[in-house]
Backbone bond lengths (Angstrom), bond angles and torsions (degrees), N, CA, C in turn:
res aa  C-N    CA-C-N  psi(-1)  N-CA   C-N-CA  omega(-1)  CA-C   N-CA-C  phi
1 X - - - 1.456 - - 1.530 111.75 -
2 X 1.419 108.83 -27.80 1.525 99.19 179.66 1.293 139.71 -79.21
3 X 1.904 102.99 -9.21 1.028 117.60 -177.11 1.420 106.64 -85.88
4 X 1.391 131.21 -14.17 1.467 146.54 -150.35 1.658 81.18 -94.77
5 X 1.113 124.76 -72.89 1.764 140.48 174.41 1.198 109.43 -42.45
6 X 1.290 121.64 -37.02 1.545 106.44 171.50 2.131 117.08 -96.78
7 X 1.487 109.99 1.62 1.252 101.60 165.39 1.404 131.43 -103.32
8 X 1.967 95.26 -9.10 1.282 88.09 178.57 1.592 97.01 -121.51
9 X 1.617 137.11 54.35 0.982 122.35 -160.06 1.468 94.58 -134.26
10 X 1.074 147.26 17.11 1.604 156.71 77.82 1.527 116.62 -4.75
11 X 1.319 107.37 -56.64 1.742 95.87 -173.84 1.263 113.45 -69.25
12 X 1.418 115.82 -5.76 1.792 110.86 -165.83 1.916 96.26 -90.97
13 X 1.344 106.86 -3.75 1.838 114.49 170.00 1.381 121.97 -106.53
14 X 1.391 128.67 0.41 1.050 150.87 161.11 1.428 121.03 -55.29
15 X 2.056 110.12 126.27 1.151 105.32 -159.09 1.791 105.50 -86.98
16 X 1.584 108.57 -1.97 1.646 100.88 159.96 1.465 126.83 -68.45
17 X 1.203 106.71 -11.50 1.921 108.33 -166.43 1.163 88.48 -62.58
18 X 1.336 127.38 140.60 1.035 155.99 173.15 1.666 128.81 79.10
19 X 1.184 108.06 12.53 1.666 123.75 -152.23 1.853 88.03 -100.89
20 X 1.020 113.50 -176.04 1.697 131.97 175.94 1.248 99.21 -91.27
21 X 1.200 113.42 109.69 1.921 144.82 -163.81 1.670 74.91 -68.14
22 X 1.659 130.34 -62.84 1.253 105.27 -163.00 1.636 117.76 -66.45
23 X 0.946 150.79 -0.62 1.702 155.08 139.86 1.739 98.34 -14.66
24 X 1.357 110.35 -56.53 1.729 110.73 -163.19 1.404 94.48 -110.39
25 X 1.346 138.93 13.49 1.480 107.87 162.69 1.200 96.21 -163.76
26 X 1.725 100.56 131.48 1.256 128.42 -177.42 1.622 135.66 -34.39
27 X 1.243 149.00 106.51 1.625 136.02 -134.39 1.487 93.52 -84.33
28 X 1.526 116.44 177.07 1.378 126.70 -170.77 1.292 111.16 -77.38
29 X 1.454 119.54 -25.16 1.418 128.40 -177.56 1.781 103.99 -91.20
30 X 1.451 105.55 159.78 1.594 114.74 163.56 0.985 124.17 -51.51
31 X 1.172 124.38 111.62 1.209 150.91 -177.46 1.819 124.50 -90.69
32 X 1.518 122.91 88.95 1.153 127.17 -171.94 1.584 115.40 -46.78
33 X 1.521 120.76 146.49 1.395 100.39 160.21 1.237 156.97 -43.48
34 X 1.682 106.02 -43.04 1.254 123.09 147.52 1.933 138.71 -26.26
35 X 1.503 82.94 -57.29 1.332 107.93 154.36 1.113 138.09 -24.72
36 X 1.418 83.27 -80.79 2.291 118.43 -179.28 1.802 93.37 -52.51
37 X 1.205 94.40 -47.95 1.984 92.31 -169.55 1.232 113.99 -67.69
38 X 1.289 113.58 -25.82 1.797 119.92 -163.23 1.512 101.66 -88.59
39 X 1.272 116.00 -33.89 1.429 128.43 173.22 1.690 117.19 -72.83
40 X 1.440 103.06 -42.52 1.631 106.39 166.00 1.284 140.32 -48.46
41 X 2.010 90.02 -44.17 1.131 103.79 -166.53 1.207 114.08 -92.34
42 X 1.622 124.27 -1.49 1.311 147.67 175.91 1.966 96.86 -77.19
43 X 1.266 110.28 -48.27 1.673 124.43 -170.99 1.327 84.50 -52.39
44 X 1.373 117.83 -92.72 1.378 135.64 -160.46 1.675 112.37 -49.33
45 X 1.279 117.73 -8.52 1.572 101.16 158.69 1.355 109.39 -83.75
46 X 1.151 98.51 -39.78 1.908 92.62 179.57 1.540 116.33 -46.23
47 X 1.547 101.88 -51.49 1.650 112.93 171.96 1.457 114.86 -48.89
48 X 1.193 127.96 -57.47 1.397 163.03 159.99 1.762 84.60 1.11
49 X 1.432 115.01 -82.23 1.834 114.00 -169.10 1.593 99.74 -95.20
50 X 1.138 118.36 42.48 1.919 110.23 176.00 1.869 99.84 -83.65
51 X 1.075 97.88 143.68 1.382 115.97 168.47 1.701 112.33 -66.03
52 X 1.126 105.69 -49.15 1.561 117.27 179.51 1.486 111.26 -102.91
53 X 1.120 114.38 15.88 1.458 93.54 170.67 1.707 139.75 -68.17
54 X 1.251 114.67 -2.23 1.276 131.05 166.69 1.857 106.48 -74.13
55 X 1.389 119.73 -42.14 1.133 125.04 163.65 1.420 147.17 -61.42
56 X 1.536 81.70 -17.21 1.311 118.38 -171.94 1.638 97.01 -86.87
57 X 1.226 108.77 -65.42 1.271 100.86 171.18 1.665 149.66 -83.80
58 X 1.367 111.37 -2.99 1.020 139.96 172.68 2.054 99.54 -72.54
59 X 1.803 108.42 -28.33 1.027 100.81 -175.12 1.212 116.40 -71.39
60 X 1.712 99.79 -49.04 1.850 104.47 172.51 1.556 120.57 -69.96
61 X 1.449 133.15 10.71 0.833 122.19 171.84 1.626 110.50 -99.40
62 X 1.475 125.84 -18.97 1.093 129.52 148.80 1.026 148.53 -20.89
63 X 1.989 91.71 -61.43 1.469 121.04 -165.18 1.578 91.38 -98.81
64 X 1.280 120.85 6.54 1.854 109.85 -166.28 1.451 107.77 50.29
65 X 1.295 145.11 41.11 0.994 147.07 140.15 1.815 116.33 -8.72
66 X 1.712 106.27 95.20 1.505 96.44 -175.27 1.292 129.31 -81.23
67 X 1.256 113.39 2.69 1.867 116.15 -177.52 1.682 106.89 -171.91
68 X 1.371 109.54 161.15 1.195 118.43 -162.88 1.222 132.90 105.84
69 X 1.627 142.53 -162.01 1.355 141.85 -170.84 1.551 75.57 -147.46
70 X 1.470 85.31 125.26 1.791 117.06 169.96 1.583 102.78 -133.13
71 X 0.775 106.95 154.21 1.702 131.82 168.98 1.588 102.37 20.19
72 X 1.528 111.93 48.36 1.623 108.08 -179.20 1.920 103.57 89.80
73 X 1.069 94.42 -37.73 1.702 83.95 -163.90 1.603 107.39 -92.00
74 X 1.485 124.94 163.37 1.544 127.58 169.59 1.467 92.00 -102.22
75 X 1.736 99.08 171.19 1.202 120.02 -171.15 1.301 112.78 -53.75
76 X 1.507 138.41 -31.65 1.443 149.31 178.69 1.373 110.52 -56.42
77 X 1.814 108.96 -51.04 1.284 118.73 178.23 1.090 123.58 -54.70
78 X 1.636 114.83 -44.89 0.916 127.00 -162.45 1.738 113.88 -66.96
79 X 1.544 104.56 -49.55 1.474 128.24 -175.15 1.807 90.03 -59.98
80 X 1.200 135.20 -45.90 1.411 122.35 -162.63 1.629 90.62 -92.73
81 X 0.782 134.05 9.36 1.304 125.86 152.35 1.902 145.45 -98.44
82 X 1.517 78.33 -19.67 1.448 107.09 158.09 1.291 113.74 -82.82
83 X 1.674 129.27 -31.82 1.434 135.86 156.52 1.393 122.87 -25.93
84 X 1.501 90.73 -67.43 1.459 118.56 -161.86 1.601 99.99 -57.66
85 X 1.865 122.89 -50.00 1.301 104.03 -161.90 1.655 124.00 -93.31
86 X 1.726 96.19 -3.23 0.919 109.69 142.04 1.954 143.99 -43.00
87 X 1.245 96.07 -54.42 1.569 121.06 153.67 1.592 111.80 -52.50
88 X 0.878 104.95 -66.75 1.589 103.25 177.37 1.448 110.02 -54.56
89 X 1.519 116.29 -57.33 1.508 109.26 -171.66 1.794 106.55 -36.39
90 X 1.560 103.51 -53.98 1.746 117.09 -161.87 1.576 101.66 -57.01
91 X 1.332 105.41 -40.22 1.596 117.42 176.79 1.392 126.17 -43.98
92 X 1.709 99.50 -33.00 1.903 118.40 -170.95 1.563 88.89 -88.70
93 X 1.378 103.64 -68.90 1.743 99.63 -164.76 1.448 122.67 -108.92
C-alpha cells in the first residue's frame, strides 16, 4: 500500500485534478490539426503553473506513457525525449 501512496500522491497536487480529462488526451474520433493544437495548447497552460509537473512527467516517462499531455509535454515530446537520454546514456558508456 505504500508504494501505491507514494506514486500516486503527487497527482492529488496537480493543477489538472479536476479539469476536462479530454484537454490531455486525444478523443476517439479524428481529430483536426487545428484542434490537436487548440486543445494542447489549452493542456499545457494548465501544466505551465503545476506544482508537480516535473513529477508528473518524470512519471510518464517511466511508465512509457503512450498518449496524452504529461508533465507539459505530448506524446511526441515525450518519445523524443526519452530518445535523446537514451543517446546520451550510449554516448557516456
Amino acid at each position: 500500500m505504500a508504494a501505491q501512496t507514494w506514486d500516486y500522491g503527487w497527482q492529488w497536487r496537480a493543477a489538472c485534478r479536476g479539469e476536462d480529462a479530454h484537454l490531455f488526451f486525444p478523443p476517439a474520433h479524428f481529430e483536426r490539426g487545428d484542434e490537436k493544437r487548440g486543445r494542447e495548447r489549452k493542456a499545457k497552460a494548465i501544466c505551465a503553473g503545476c506544482p508537480v509537473r516535473m513529477e508528473c512527467l518524470e512519471y510518464a516517462l517511466r511508465i512509457t506513457e503512450p498518449s496524452g499531455g504529461w508533465g507539459g509535454l505530448d506524446d511526441l515530446e515525450r518519445r523524443a525525449l526519452l530518445r535523446d537520454r537514451a543517446n546520451r546514456l550510449r554516448a557516456i558508456g
